[in-house]
SEGUVEX-215775 format. One record per residue (C-alpha): x, y, z; residue in one letter. Coordinates in steps of 0.02 Angstrom, whole numbers, padded with zeros to 5 digits, always signed. Example, Ala and Ser with C-alpha at 12.3 -4.5 7.8 and 13.67 -1.06 7.14 Angstrom:
+00615-00225+00390a +00684-00053+00357s 
% end
This chain:
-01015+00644-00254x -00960+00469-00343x -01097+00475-00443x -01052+00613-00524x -00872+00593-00515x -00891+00425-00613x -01018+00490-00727x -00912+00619-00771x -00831+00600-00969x -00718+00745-00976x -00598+00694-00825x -00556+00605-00672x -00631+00680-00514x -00510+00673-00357x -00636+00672-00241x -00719+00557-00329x -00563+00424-00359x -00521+00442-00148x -00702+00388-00105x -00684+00249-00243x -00525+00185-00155x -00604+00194+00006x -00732+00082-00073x -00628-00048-00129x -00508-00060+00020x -00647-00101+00143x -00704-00230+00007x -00524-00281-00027x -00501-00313+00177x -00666-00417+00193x -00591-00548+00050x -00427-00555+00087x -00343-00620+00242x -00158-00584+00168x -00109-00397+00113x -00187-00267+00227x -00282-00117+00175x -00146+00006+00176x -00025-00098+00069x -00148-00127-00046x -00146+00066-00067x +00035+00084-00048x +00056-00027-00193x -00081+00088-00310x -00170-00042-00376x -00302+00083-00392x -00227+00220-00517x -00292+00381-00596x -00119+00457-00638x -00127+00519-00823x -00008+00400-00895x -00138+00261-00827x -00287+00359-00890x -00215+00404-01075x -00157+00224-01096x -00345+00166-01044x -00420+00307-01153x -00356+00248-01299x -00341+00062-01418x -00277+00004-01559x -00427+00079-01650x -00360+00244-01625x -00528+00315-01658x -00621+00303-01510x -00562+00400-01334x -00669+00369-01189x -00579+00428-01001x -00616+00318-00867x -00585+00382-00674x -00468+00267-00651x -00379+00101-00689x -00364-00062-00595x -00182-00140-00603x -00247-00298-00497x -00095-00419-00431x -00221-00561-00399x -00406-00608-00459x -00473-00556-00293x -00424-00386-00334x -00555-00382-00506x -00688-00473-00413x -00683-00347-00257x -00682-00209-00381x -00857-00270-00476x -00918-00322-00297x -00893-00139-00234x -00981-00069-00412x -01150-00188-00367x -01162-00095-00190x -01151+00087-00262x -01322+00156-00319x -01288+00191-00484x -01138+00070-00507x -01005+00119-00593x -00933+00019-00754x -00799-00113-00780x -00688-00150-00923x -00573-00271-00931x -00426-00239-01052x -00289-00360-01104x -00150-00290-01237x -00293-00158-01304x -00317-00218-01486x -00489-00167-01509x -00538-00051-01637x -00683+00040-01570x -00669+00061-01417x -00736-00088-01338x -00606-00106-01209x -00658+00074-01124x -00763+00120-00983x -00796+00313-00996x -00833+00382-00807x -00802+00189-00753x -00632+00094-00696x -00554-00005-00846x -00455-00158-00770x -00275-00200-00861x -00266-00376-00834x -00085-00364-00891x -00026-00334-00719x -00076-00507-00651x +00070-00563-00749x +00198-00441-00665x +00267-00567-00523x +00252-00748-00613x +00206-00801-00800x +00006-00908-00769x +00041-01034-00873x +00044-01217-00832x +00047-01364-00945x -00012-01551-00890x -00123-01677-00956x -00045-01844-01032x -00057-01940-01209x -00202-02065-01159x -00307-01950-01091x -00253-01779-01190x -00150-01626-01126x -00206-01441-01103x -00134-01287-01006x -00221-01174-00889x -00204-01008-00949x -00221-00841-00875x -00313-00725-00960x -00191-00596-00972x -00055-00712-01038x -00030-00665-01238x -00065-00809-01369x +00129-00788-01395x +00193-00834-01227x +00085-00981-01236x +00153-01059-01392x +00343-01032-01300x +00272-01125-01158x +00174-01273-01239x +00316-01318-01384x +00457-01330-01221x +00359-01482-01178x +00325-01528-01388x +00137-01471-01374x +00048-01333-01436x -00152-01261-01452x -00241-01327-01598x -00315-01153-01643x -00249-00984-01679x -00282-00794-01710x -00151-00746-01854x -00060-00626-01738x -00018-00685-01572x +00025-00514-01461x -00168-00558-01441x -00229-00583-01262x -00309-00739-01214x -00452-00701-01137x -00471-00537-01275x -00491-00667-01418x -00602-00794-01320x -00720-00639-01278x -00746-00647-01452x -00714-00821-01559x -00515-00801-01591x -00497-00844-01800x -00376-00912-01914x -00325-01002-02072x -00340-01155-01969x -00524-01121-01908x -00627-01208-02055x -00526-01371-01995x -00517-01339-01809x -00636-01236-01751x -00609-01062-01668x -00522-01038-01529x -00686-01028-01415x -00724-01214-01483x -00574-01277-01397x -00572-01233-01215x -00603-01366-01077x -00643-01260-00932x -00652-01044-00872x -00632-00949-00710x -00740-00799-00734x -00805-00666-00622x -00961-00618-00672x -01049-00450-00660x -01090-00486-00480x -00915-00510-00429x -00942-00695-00418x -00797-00790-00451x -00853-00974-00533x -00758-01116-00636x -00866-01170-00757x -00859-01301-00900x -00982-01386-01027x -01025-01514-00878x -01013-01376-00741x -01107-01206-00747x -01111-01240-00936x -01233-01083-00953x -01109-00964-00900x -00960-01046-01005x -01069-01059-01149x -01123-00863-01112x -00953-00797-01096x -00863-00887-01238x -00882-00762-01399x -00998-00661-01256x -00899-00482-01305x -00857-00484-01108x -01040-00443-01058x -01078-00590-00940x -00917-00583-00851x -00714-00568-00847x -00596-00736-00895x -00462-00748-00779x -00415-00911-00824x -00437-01033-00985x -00408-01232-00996x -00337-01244-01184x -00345-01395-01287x -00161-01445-01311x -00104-01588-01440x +00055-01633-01509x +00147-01507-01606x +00163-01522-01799x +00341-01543-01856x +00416-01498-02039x +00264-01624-02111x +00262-01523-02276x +00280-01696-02387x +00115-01774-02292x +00023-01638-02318x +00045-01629-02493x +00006-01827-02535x -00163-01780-02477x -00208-01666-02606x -00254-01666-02792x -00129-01538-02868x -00002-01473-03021x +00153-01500-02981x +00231-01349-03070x +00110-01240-02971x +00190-01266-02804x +00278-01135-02718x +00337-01218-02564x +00413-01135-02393x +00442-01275-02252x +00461-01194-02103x +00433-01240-01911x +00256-01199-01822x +00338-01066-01719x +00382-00974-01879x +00248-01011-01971x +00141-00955-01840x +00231-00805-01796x +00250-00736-01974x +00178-00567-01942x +00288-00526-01796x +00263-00395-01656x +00165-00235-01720x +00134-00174-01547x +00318-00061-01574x +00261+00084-01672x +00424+00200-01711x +00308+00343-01754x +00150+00420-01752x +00014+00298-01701x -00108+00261-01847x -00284+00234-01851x -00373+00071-01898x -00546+00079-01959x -00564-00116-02000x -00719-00186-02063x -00738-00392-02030x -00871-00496-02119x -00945-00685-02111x -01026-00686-02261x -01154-00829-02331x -01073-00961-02457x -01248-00938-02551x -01219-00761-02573x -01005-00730-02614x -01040-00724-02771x -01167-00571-02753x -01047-00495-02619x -00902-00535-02756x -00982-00441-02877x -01053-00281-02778x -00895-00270-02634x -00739-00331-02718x -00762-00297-02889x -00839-00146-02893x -00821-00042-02729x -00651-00104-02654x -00576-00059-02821x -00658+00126-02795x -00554+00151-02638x -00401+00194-02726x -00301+00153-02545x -00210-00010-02514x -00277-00122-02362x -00229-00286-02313x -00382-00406-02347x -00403-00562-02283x -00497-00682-02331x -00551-00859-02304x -00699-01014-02261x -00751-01076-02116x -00857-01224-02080x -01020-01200-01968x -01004-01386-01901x -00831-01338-01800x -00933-01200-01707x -01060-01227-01563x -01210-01120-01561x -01251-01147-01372x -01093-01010-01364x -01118-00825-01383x -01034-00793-01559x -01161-00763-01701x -01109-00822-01860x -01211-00844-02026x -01343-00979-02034x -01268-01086-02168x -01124-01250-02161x -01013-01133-02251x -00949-00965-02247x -00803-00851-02265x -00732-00719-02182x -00658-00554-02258x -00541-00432-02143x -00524-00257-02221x -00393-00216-02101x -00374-00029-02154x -00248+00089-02084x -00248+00286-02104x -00166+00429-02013x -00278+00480-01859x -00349+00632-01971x -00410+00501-02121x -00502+00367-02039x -00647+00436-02081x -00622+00379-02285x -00626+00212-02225x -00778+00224-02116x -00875+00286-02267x -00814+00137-02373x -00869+00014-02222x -01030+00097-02221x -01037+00067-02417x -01014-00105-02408x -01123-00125-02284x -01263-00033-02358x -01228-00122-02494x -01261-00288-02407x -01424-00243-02350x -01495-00172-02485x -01446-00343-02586x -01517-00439-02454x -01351-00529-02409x -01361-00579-02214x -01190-00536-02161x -01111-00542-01975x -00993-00428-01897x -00842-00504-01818x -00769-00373-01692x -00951-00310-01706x -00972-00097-01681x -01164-00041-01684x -01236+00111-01645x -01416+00064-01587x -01486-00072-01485x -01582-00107-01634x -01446-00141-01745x -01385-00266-01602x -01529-00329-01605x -01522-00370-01776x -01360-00433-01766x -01389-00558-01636x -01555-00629-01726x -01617-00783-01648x -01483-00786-01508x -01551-00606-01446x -01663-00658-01319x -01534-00799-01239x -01414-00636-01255x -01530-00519-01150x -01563-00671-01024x -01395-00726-00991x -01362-00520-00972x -01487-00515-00831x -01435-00678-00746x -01253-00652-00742x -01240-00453-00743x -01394-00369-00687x -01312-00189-00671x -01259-00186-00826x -01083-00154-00743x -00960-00252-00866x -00923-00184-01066x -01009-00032-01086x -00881+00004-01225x -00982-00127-01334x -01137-00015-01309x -01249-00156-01298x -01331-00127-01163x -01272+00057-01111x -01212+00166-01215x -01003+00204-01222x 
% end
């Protein structure tokens, strides 16, 4: 009956969400010697009301819907790793997703027949944030995943610190960005975000729950950081903290080569500066769809890309889209981690960060499929960021050389194939 409850697409099966409690509370009594069985159903951790469901179904995208039988609204860690534990004893297991503020675009966050985790909830009863560390030997703050990139610059600059790499909008989750790289302005000089974490909690596909490190069970931190949350779920992240910048405008400037009657200078504090785009996540009307499209593309090849992309199709679109676009430097990223980027020292990134009503998206998926086709046919060896492929080929493809440490670390850390089917990697959404 579970089976096909959970395999089910079209809607959550009652019978099918009862036996999955059941499941979890005999789990959930085995690991914990604190809350009892029936409070932990009391409290409805375990949810497949269709407020929960929609709000699971759905992500910033606003393109792909995928219903899951129900949602996990965990109050502790135990709670997540119970709930994979329980999926490895059911023949077929059922999927996991874990989902921090939802800000994928293509449905990567869902799990369609499966349980999607919101790991907002473990911050409902106390903010997980904790700085320490001191000048001689450097400071950092332990992180839960859950905690947005916002809350954590509040936190570090009360005590004058702050992380040393961003994402340009911070209502970002931190374990959502570190699933992935987390980029910025700042990442050609400081690495992404994945290049500056000390140490992970992570519960892997098995429902083990491990700390690891670069000098501790480096093959599961290296596998998880930029690993599209295939190899397991980030509960907790050690961030590099230093000293925050103050109003250094001056110092930066004697430090470049420059006109003088070509500056147009704003001096503003690191809060601001960093929080310049605001909160988006406050729609006042209809929700709109965003189709984006983001590219590392080869130094050796811009100009080609320049030529084909920019100058000739982007003008075509006859649609505004906010682009960004900037370099990064291959030396401040380490390979041993999951990410794929291009195999040069240099290359830039370019965000088409379209939006359309829901009913248009699909102008903006042909023009990403033009530039891409574009790409291919010119023989310019782009990389997705926020990857979306159809075909295990195409991941294939996209993962190159790493592909076969991909597939390994896959079957060492989740053999089920339980965690991120939204990715389609390995399963299909």
């Amino acid at each position: 009956m579970i089976q096909n409850c959970l395999a089910s697409p079209q809607r959550p099966c009652k019978m099918g969400i009862f036996l999955l409690l059941l499941i979890i509370i005999s789990c959930f009594t085995r690991i914990s010697a604190n809350p009892s069985a029936q409070s932990f159903y009391d409290e409805k951790v375990l949810r497949n009301d269709s407020d929960s469901i929609k709000k699971a179904s759905n992500d910033y995208g606003n393109i792909v819907h995928e219903i899951p039988s129900a949602v996990l609204f965990p109050s502790s860690v135990k709670e997540i790793s119970c709930l994979v534990r329980s999926s490895n004893e059911r023949s077929p297991p059922f999927t996991v997703a874990a989902r921090g503020r939802g800000h994928s675009v293509r449905g990567q966050a869902m799990a369609r027949g499966g349980v999607v985790v919101d790991m907002t909830a473990l911050n409902k009863t106390r903010s997980r944030i904790r700085v320490s560390g001191k000048e001689s030997s450097g400071f950092y703050a332990d992180v839960g995943a859950e905690q947005l990139w916002i809350d954590v610059l509040r936190a570090t600059l009360k005590r004058g610190l702050a992380p040393v790499s961003w994402t340009n909008y911070l209502y970002l989750s931190v374990g959502g960005t570190l699933s992935n790289a987390g980029i910025s302005g700042q990442t050609f000089q400081r690495g992404p975000q994945i290049n500056n974490v000390l140490e992970l909690d992570v519960i892997t596909g098995k429902g083990e729950f491990i700390t690891c490190s670069r000098e501790r069970k480096a093959k599961l931190f290296f596998a998880v950081l930029g690993g599209l949350g295939q190899f397991g779920i980030i509960t907790r992240a050690r961030i590099i903290l230093e000293k925050a910048p103050t109003r250094d405008f001056e110092t930066l400037l004697k430090e470049l080569n420059y006109n003088p009657e070509f500056i147009f200078r704003t001096d503003t504090s690191l809060f601001d500066f960093l929080h310049r785009i605001g909160d988006l996540d406050s729609p006042t009307g209809p929700l709109d769809s965003h189709p984006w499209l983001n590219l590392f593309i080869p130094k050796s090849r811009i100009s080609d890309f320049n030529a084909g992309v920019l100058a000739t199709l982007l003008p075509k679109l006859n649609e505004s889209s906010t682009i960004l676009f900037y370099p990064f430097n291959r030396k401040k990223w380490d390979d041993r981690m999951s990410a794929v980027i291009p195999e040069e020292d240099v290359f830039y990134t370019l965000g088409l960060l379209h939006s359309s009503s829901p009913n248009a998206y699909q102008i903006y998926d042909e023009f990403n499929s033009q530039v891409l086709g574009f790409c291919k046919r010119a023989g310019i060896k782009v990389k997705q960021y926020l990857p979306n492929y159809k075909s295990q080929g195409d991941w294939i493809q996209h993962f190159g050389p790493k592909w076969p440490t991909f597939r390994q670390r896959k079957a060492t850390f989740d053999p089920k194939f339980i965690l991120s089917p939204g990715q389609g990697i390995f399963n299909s959404a």
